[in-house]
C-alpha positions as CSV (number, residue, x, y, z in Angstrom):
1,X,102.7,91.7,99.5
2,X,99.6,91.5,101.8
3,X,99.0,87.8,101.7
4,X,100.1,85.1,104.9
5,X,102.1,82.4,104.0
6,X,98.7,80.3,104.7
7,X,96.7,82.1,102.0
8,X,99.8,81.8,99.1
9,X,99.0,78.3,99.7
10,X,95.5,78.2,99.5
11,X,95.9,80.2,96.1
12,X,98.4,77.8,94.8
13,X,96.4,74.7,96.1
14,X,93.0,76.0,94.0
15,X,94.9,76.8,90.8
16,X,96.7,73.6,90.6
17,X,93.9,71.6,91.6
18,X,91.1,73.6,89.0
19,X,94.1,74.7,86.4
20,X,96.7,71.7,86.3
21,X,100.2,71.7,88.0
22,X,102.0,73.3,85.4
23,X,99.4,76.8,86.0
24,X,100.7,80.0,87.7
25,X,99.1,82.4,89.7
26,X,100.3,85.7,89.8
27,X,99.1,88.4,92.6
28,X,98.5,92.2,91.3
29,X,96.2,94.8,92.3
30,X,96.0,96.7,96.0
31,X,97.2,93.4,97.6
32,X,100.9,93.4,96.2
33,X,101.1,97.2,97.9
34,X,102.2,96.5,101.5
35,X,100.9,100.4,102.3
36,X,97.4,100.0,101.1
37,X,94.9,98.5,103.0
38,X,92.0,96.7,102.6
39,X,91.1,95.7,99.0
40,X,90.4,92.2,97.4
41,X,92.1,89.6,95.8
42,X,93.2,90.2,92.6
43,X,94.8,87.0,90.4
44,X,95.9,86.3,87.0
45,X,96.4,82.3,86.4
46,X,98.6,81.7,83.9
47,X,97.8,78.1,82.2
48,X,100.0,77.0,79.2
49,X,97.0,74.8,77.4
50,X,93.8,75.8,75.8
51,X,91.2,76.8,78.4
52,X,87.7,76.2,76.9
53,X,85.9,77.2,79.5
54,X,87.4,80.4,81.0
55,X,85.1,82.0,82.9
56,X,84.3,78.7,84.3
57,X,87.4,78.3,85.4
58,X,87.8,81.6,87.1
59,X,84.8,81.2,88.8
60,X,85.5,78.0,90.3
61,X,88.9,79.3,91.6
62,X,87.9,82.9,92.6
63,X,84.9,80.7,94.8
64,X,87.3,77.8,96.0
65,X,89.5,81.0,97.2
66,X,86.8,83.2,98.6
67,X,85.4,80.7,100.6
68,X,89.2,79.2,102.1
69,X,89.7,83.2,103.0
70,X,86.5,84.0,104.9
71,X,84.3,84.9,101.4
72,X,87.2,87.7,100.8
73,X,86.4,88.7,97.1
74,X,88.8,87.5,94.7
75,X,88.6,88.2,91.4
76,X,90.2,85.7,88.4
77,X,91.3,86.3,85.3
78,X,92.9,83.4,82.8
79,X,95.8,83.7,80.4
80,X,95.7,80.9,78.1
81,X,97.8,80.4,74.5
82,X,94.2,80.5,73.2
83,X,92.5,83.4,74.7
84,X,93.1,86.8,73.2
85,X,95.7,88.9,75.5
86,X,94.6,92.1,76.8
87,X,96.2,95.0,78.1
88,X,95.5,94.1,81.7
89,X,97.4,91.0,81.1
90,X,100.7,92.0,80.8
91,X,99.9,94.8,83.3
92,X,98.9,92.3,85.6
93,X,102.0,90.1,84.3
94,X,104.4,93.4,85.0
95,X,103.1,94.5,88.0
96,X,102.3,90.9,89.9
97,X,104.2,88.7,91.9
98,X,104.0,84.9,91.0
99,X,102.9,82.8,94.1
């Protein structure tokens, strides 16, 4: 995984903060390859109540994270019991590691 210790925390800080304490936030993409390099930040939060306002909620944590990193891109997606699941879910769900 290509993340520092400091970073895990600012990732877990914004999502428990903007998602509730009971959220997860689950690392997939380039970043959980310790060979590749570069890339951005890609996160699936996990939230076990009804999220109204999804993309709102992304957006505030992929900006809250961007700007704690430097403006790194990050990119947010939600899984909530009331959203439908998509493939890239459970891809993102097999193939991430929870912070």
């Amino acid at each position: 995984m290509r993340l520092t210790p400091e970073q895990i925390t600012i990732i877990k800080e914004a999502t428990h903060e903007l998602a509730g304490n009971d959220a997860r936030a689950w690392l997939f993409g380039s970043r959980v390859d310790d060979q590749s390099k570069g890339g951005d930040v890609d996160l699936l939060v996990e939230v076990d109540a009804e999220v109204i306002e999804p993309a709102l909620l992304s957006a505030k944590i992929a900006t809250r994270v961007s700007l704690a990193m430097h403006g790194r891109k990050v990119d947010v997606i939600i899984k909530a019991p009331n959203l439908k699941q998509l493939p890239f879910h459970t891809f993102a769900l097999q193939e991430g590691i929870c912070l």
